[in-house]
KEKOLMI-896595 format. One line per field, with one value per residue (C-alpha): residue number from 1; x, y, z; residue in three letters. Coordinates in nm, 4 decimals. Layout:
! KEKOLMI-896595
tipa = NUM/...
x = X/...
y = Y/...
z = Z/...
bakol = ALA/...
END
This chain:
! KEKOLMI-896595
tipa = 1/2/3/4/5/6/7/8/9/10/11/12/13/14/15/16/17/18/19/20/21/22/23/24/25/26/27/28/29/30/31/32/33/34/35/36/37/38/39/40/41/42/43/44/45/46/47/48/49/50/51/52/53/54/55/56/57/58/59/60/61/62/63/64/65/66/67/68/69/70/71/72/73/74/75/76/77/78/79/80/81/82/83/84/85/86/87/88/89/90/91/92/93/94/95/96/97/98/99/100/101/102/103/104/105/106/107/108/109/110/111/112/113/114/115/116/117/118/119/120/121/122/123/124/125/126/127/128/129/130/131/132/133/134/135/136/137/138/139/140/141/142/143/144/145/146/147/148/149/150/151/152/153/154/155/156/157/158/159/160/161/162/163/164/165/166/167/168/169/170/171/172/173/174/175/176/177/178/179/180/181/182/183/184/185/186/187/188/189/190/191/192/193/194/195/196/197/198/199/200/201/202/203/204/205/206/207/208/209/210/211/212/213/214/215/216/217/218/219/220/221/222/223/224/225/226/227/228/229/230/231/232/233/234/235/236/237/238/239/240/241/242
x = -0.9348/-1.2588/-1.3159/-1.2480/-0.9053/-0.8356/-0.9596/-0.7587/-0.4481/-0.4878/-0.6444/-0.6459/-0.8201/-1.1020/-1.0947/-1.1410/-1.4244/-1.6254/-1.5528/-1.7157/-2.0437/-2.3581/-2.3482/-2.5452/-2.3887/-2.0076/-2.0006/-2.1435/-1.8854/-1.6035/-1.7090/-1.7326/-1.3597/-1.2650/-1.3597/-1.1759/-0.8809/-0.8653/-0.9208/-0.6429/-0.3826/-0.4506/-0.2119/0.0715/-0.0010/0.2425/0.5552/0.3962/0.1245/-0.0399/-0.1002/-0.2231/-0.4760/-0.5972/-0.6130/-0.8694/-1.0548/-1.1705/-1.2923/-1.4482/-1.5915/-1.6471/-1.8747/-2.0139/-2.1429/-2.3057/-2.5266/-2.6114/-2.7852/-2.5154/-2.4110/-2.1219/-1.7391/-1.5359/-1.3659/-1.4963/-1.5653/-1.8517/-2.1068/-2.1868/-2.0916/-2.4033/-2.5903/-2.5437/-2.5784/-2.9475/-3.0161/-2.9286/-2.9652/-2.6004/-2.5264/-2.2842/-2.0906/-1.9021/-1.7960/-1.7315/-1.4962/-1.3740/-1.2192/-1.1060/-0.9786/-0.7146/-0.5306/-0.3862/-0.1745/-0.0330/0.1487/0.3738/0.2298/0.1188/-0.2465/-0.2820/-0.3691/-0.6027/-0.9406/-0.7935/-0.6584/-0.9871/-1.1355/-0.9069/-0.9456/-1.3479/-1.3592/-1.1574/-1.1825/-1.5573/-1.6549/-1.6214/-1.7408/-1.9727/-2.1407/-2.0734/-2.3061/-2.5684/-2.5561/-2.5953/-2.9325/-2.7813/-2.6462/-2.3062/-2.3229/-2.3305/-1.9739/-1.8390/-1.6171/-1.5074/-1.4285/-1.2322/-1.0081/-0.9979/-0.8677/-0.6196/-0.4592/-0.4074/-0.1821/-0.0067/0.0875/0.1437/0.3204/0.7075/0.6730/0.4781/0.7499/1.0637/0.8466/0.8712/0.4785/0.3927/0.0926/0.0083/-0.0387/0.2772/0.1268/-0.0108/-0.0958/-0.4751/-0.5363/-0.4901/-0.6686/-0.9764/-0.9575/-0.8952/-1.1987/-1.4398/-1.3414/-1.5494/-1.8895/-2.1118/-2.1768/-2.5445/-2.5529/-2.6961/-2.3607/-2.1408/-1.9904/-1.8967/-1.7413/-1.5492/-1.3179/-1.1298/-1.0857/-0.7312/-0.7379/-0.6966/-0.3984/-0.2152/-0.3504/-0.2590/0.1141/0.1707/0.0171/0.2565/0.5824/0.5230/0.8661/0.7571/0.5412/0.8227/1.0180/0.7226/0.6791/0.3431/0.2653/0.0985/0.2258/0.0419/-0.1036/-0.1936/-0.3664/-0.5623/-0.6789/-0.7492/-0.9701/-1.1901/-1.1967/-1.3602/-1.5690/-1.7321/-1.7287/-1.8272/-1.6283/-1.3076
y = -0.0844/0.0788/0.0502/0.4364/0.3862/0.0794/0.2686/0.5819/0.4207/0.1956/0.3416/0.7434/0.8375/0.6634/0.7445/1.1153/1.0525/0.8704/1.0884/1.3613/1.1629/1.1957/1.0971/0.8059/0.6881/0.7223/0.3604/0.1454/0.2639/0.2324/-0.1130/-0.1661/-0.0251/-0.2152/-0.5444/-0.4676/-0.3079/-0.7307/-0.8748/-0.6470/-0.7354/-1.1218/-1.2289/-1.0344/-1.1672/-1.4898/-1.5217/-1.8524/-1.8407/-2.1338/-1.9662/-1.6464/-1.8495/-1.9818/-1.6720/-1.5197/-1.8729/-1.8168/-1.4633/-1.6408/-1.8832/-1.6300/-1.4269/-1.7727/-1.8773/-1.5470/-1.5447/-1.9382/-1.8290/-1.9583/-1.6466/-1.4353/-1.6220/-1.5201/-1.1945/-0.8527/-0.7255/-0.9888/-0.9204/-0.5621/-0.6415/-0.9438/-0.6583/-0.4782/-0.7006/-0.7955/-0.4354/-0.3064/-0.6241/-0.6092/-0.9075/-1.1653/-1.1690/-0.8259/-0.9464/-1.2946/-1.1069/-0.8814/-1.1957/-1.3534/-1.0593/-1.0555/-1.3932/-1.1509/-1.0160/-1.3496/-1.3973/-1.2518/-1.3038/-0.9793/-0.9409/-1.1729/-0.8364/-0.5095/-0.6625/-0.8887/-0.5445/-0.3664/-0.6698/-0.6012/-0.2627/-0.3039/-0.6219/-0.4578/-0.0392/-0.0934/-0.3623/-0.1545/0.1579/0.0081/-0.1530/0.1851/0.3044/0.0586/0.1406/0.5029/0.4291/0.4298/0.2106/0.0383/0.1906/0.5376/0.5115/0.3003/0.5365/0.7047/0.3378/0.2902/0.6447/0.6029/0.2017/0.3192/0.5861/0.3834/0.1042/0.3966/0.5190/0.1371/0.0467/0.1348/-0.0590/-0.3427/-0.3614/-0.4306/-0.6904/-0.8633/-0.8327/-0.6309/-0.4338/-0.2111/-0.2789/-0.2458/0.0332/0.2291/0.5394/0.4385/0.3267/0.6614/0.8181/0.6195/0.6639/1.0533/1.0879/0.8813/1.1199/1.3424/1.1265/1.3375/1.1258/1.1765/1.3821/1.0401/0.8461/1.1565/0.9804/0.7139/0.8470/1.0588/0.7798/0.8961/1.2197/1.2094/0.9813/1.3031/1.4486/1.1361/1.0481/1.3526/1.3552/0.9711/1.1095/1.4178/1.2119/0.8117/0.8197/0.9179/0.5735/0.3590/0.5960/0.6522/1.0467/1.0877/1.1808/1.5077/1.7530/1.7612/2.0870/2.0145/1.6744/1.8991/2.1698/1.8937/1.7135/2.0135/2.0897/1.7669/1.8019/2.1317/2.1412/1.7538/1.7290/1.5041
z = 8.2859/8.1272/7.7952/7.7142/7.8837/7.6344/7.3642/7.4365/7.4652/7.2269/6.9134/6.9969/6.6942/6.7077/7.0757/7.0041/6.7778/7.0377/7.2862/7.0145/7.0063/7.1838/7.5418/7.4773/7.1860/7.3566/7.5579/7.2769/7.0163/7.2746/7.3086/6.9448/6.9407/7.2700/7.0599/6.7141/6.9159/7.0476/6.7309/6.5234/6.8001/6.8006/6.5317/6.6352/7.0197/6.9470/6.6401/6.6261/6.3329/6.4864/6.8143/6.6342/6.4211/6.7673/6.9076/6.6123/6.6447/7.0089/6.8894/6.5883/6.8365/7.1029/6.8018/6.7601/7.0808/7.1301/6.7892/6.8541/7.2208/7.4112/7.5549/7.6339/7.7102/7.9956/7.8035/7.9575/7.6490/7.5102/7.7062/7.6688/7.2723/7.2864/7.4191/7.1553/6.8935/7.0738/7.0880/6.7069/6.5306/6.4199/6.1682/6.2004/5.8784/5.9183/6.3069/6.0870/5.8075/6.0573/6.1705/5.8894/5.7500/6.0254/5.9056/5.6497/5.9250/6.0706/5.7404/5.5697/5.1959/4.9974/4.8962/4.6046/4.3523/4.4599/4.5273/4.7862/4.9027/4.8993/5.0621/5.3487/5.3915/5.3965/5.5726/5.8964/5.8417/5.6952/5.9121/6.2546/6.1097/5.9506/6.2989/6.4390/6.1740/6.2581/6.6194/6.5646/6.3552/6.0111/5.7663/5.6815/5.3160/5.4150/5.5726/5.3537/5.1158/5.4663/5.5759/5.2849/5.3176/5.6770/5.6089/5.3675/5.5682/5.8018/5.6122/5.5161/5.8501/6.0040/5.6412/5.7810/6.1482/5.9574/5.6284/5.9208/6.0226/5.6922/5.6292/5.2534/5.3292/5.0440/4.6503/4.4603/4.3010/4.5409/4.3577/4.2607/4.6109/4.7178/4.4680/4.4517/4.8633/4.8239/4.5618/4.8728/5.1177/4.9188/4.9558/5.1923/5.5268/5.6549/6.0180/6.1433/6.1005/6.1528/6.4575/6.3138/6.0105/6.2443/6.3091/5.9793/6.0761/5.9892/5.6589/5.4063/5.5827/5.5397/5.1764/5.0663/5.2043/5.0746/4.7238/4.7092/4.8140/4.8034/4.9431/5.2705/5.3218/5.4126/5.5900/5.8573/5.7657/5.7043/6.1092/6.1388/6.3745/6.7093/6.6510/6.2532/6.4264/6.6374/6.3595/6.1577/6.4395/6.4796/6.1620/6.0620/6.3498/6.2796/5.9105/5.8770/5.5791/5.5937
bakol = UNK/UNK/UNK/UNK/UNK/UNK/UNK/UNK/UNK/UNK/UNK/UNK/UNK/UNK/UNK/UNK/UNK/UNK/UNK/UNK/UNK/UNK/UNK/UNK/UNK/UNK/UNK/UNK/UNK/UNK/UNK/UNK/UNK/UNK/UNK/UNK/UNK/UNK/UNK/UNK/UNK/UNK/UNK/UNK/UNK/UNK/UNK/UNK/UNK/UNK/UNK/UNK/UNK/UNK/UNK/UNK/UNK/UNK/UNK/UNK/UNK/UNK/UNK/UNK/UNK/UNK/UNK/UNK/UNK/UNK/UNK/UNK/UNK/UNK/UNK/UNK/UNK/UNK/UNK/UNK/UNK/UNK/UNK/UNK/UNK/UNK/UNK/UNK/UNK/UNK/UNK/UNK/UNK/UNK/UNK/UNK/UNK/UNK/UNK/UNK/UNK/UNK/UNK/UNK/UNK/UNK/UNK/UNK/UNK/UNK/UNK/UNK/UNK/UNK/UNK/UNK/UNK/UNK/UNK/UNK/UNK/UNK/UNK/UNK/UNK/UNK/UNK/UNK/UNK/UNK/UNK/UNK/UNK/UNK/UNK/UNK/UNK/UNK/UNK/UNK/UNK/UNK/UNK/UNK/UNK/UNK/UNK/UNK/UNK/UNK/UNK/UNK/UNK/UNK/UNK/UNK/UNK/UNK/UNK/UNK/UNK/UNK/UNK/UNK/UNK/UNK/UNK/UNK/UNK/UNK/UNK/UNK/UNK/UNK/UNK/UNK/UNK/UNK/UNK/UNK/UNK/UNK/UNK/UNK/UNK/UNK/UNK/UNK/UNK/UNK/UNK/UNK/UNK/UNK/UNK/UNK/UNK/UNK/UNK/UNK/UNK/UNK/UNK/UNK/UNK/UNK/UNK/UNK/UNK/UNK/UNK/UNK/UNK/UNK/UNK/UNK/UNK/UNK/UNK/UNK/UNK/UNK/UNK/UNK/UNK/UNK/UNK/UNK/UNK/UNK/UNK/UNK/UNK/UNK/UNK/UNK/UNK/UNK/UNK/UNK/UNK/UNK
END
């Protein structure tokens, strides 16, 4: 399977923003997405938390080997991602905390308090979009308020499947997540990074609706009508505002 089927069936969002970049730019941010969409399903691949922590290890170790000059493992995904990293001189501590980040998810703990929270959310959201960044020619920081909207929505749309699976997602008090995520979605992103930033095309739709009615979180209604999602998609597209 190519990496732009992976991507579209697995993550369609940031599918649709790749597929919105420059020709050139499309393939190395669908492998960028190919490689997070692997790490973000490792610890649900097993109910056994011992297998999942394996699981991010090799990828740990797979990031590793490549970094140390001992190339690309077996996984189809490495190697155009070492090439990458050669090519843009992407560093190894966001792929590293992109990582870590994801033992959150094996457990079923809740963020010890909100910058363990916000840790999250930039560690996984603002670690890809933030190597998307790089590999566009810009930088990590000028995405990173997008990240964190884009991060939050998210959790907010996942937040009902993820709750019936016993995990606790989101802050207690979830009102100043949203607003401090609402007030980033503001931040002007640079034309440079545009493509990257795309990715949370969607995050003000949903931060608005979990704002208005914090009731709808857990009971999964925060989707968008397929029409509003596409209005919403070009809209952010054209306008570059999110």
């Amino acid at each position: 399977m190519s990496f732009a089927e992976t991507v579209r069936l697995g993550d369609p969002d940031r599918y649709l923003a790749a597929m919105a970049a420059k020709p050139d730019a499309r393939e190395k941010l669908l492998v960028l997405y190919a490689f997070n969409l692997e790490i973000a399903r490792a610890p649900w691949a097993s109910a056994e938390p011992m297998i999942a922590e394996m699981r991010l290890q090799w990828w740990l170790d797979a990031i590793g080997d490549i970094f140390e000059g001992r190339g690309a493992r077996g996984h189809e995904v490495l190697a155009p991602l070492a090439a990458l990293i050669d090519a843009h001189n992407l560093p190894r501590e966001v792929f590293d905390n992109m990582i870590n980040a994801r033992q959150f998810d094996i457990y079923r703990e809740p963020h010890a308090d909100r910058a363990a929270f916000d840790h999250y959310v930039m560690a996984t959201s603002g670690g890809i979009m933030g190597l998307a960044a790089r590999v566009l020619g810009g930088d990590a920081l000028a995405v990173k308020h997008i990240a964190y909207g884009a991060g939050v929505a998210n959790l907010l749309r996942a937040a009902p499947e993820l709750i019936v699976r016993g995990c606790k997602p989101l802050p207690q008090d979830i009102a100043p997540v949203i607003d401090t995520a609402l007030a980033g979605l503001a931040v002007p992103v640079a034309k440079t990074v545009f493509s990257a930033a795309l990715a949370g095309w969607r995050a003000r739709a949903v931060l608005q609706a979990a704002r208005k009615k914090p009731e709808h979180i857990a009971a999964g209604l925060l989707e968008e009508s397929p029409a509003w999602r596409r209005f919403s998609f070009m809209r952010c597209r054209i306008t570059g505002r999110f």
